[in-house]
C-alpha positions as CSV (number, residue, x, y, z in Angstrom):
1,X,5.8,2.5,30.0
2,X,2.3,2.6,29.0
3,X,0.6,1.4,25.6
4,X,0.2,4.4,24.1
5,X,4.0,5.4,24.0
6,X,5.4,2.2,23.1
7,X,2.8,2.5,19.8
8,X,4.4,5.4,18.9
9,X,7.9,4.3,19.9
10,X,7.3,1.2,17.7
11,X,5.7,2.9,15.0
12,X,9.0,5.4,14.8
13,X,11.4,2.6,15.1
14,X,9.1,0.8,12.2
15,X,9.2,3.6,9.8
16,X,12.9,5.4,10.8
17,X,14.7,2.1,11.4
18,X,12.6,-0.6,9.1
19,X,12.4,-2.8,12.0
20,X,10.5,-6.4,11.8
21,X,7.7,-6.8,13.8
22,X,10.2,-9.9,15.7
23,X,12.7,-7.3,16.1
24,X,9.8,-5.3,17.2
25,X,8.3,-7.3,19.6
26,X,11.9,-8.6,21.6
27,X,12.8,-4.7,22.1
28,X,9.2,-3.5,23.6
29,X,8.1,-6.9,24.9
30,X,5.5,-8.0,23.5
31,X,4.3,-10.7,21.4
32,X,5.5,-10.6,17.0
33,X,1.6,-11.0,16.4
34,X,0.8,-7.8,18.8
35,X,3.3,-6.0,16.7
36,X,2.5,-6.9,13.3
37,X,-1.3,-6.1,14.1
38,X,0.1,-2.6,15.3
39,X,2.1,-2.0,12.3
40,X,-1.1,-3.1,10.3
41,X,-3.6,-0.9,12.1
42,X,-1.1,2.2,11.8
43,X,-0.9,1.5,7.7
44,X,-4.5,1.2,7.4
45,X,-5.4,4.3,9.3
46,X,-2.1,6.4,7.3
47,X,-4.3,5.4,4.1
48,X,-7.3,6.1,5.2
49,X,-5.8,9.8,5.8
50,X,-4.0,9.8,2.7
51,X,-7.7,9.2,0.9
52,X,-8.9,11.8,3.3
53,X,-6.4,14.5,2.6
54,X,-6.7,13.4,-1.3
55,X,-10.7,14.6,-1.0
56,X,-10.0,17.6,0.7
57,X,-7.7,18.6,-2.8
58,X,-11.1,18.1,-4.7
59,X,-13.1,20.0,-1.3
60,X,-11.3,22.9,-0.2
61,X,-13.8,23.4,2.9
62,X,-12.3,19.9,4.4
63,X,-15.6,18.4,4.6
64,X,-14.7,14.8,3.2
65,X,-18.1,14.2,2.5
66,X,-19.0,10.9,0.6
67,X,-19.3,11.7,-2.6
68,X,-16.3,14.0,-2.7
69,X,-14.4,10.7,-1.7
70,X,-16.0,8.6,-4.3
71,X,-14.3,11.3,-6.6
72,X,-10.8,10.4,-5.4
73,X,-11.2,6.9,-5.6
74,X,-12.8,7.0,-9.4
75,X,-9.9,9.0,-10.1
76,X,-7.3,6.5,-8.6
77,X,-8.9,3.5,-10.1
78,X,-9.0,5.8,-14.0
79,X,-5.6,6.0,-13.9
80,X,-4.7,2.3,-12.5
81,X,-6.8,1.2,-15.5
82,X,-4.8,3.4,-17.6
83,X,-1.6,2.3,-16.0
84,X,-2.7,-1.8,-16.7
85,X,-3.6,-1.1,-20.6
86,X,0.2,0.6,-21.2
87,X,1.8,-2.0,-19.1
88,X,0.0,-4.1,-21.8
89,X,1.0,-2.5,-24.6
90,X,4.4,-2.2,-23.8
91,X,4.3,-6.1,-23.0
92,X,2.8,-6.8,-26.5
93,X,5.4,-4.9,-28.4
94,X,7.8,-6.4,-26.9
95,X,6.8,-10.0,-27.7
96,X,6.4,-8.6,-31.5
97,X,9.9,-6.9,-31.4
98,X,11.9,-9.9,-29.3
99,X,9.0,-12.8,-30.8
100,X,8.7,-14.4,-28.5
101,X,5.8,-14.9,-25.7
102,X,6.2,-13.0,-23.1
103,X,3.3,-13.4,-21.0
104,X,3.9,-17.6,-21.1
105,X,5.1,-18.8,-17.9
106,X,8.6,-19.9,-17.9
107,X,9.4,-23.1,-16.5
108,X,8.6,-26.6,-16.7
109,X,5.1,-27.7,-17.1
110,X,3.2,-29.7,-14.9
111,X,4.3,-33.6,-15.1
């Protein structure tokens, strides 16, 4: 069987199956590290077509040039920014409503 199939076998099995990169790497015969970099290298190229296909929304001719790009990622860090200060909001209400602190770590302290 050559590399290039098992990839995509293990890929498949990865995202039909959930399988661990041990599991992963007992079924095709190779090493858990081997696998887990292949599982890493497939998510890192799926974003990086996500963010392409995301900036060719804002460019209908598919050209994904730079700036275009920038555009999608101002826009995804905008709403992240938005996301943190209602997460924040909704944290300090709720200490006001409940009184107490949320955001202290529970626990003991150090001794």
């Amino acid at each position: 069987m050559n590399w290039e199939k098992i990839k995509e076998d293990a890929i498949k099995d990865y995202l039909l199956n959930g399988t661990s990169g041990r599991t992963l790497a007992k079924r095709y015969g190779y090493s858990a590290s081997t696998m887990c970099r292949l599982i890493v290298a497939y998510k890192k190229e799926k974003g990086k077509q996500e963010l392409l296909k995301k900036a060719s929304e804002f460019d209908p001719q598919g050209k994904g040039n730079m700036s275009t790009i920038v555009e999608v990622l101002q826009e995804q860090l905008y709403r992240s920014q938005v996301k943190i200060q209602l997460l924040e909001a909704t944290i300090d209400i709720a200490d006001e409503q409940m009184g107490a602190d949320i955001r202290k770590k529970a626990g003991p302290g150090q001794s």
